[in-house]
C-alpha positions as CSV (number, residue, x, y, z in Angstrom):
1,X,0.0,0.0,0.0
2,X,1.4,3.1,-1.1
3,X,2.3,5.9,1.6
4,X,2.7,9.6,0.9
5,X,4.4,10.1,4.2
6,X,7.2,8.0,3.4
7,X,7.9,8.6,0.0
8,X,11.3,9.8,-0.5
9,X,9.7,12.2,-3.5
10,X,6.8,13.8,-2.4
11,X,8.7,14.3,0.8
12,X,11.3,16.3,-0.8
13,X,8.6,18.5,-2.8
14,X,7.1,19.3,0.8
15,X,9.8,20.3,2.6
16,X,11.0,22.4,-1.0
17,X,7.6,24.0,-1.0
18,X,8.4,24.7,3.0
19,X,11.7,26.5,2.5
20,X,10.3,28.7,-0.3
21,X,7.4,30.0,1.7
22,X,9.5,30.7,4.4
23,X,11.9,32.7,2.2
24,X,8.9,34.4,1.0
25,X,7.7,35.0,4.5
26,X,11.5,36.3,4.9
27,X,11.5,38.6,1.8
28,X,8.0,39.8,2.9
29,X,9.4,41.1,6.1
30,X,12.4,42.5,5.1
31,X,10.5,44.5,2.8
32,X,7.8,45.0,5.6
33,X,10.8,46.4,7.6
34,X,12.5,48.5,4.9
35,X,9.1,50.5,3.7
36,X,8.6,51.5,7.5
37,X,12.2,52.5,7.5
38,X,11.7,54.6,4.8
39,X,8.4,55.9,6.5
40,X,10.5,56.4,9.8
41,X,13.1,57.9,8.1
42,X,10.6,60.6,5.8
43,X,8.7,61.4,9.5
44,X,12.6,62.0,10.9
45,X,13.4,64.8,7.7
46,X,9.5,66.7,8.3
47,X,10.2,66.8,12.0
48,X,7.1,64.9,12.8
49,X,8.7,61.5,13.9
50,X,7.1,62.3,17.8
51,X,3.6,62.4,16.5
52,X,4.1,58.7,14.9
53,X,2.9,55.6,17.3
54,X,5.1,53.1,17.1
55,X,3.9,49.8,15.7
56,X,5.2,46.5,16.5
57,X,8.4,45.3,14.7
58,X,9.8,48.8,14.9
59,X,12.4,47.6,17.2
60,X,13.3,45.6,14.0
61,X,13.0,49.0,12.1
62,X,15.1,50.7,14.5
63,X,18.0,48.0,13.8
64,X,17.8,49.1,10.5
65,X,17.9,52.7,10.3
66,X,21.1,51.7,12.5
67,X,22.7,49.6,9.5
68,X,21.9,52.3,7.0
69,X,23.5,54.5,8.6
70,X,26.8,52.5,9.6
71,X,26.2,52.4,13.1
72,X,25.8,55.6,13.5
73,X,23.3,56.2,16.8
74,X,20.1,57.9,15.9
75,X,19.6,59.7,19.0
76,X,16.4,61.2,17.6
77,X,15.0,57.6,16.9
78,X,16.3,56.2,20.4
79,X,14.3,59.2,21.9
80,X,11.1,58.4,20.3
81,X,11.4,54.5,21.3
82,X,12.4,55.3,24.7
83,X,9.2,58.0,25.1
84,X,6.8,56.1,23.9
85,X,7.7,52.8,26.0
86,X,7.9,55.0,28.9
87,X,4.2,56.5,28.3
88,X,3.2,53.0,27.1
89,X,2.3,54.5,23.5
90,X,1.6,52.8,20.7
91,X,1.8,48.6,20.8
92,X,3.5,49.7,24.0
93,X,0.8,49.9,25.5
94,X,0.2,46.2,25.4
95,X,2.4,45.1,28.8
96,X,3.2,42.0,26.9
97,X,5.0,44.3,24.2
98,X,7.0,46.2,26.8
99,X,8.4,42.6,28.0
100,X,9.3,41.8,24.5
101,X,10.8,45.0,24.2
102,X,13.8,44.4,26.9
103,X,15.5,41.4,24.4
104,X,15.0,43.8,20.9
105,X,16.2,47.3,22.4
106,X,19.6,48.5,22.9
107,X,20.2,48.9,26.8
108,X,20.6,52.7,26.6
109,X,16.9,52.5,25.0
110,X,16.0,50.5,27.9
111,X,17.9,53.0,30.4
112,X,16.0,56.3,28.8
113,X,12.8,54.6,28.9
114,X,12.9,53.8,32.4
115,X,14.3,56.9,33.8
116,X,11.8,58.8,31.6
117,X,9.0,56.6,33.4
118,X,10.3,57.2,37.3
119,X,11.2,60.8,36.5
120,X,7.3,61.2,35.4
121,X,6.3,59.7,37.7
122,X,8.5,61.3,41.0
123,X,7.8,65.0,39.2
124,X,3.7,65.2,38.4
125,X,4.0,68.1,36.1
126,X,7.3,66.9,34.4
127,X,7.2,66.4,31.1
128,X,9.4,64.3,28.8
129,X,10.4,67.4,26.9
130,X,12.1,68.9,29.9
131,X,14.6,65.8,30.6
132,X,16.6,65.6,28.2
133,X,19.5,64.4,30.3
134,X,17.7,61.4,30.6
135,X,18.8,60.4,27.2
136,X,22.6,61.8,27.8
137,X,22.6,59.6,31.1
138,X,21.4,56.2,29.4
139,X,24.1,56.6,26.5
140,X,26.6,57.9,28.6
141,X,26.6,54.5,31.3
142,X,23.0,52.8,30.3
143,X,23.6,50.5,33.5
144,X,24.2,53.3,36.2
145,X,21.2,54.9,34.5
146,X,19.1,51.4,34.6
147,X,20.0,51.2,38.3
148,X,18.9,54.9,39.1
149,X,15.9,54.4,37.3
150,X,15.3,51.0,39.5
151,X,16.7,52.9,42.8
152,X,13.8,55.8,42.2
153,X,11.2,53.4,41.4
154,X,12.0,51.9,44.8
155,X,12.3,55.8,46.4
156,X,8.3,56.3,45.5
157,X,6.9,53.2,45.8
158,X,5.0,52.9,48.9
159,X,6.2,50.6,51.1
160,X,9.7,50.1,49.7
161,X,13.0,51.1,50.8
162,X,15.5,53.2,49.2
């Protein structure tokens, strides 16, 4: 009796027809990522890049903006990550997307974000606009920064110790 599952042939055809839809799936992606780079990147020249909500996958986008530029740091494009986790814009505001963000952000991201959250948070009226040090702190030593951020968190939150 003749079985599909172990025939050499049809096997082969299967797993060919696998690996080209998930090099289409790849391609689709990349070009997914690219276009909102180029979106990212239009918003950046108009100035308007802090009115955008980020989507998910822009962590992705954010890597590469990095690679077109060499390496270069985009401070401007760190900022806007590091406000919007912070105020939980966006697909940030899904707590399951702020986890996911600590593996795909750079740790000075990470740093900025959370001092901009426990700075918000210590000052009622402070607004994101008038701490920009936050952003020199978090690229200058982004663990010091991390461990200021967690060392405030503690300072406000009833109960805790500092």
């Amino acid at each position: 009796m003749y079985d599909p599952d172990t025939d050499g042939v049809v096997q082969a055809e299967l797993a060919a027809d696998a690996a080209a839809a998930a090099r289409e799936a790849e391609l689709q992606e990349a070009a997914r990522i690219a276009a909102r780079a180029d979106e990212l990147q239009a918003l950046r020249e108009l100035g308007t890049l802090e009115q955008t909500e980020p989507r998910h996958g822009d962590e992705a986008v954010h890597d590469e903006l990095t690679r077109r530029a060499r390496s270069y740091v985009q401070p401007d494009v760190d900022a806007w990550l590091a406000r919007a986790l912070a105020a939980h814009r966006g697909h940030y505001a899904d707590p399951a997307a702020r986890e996911a963000a600590a593996g795909l952000l750079h740790p000075p991201v990470l740093a900025h974000a959370a001092l901009l959250a426990v700075l918000t948070r210590l000052v009622a009226d402070a607004d994101v606009d008038q701490l920009p040090f936050a952003a020199r702190l978090a690229a200058a030593d982004s663990d010091a920064a991390g461990e200021l951020a967690t060392f405030l968190t503690r300072a406000i939150t009833p109960g805790s110790r500092a």
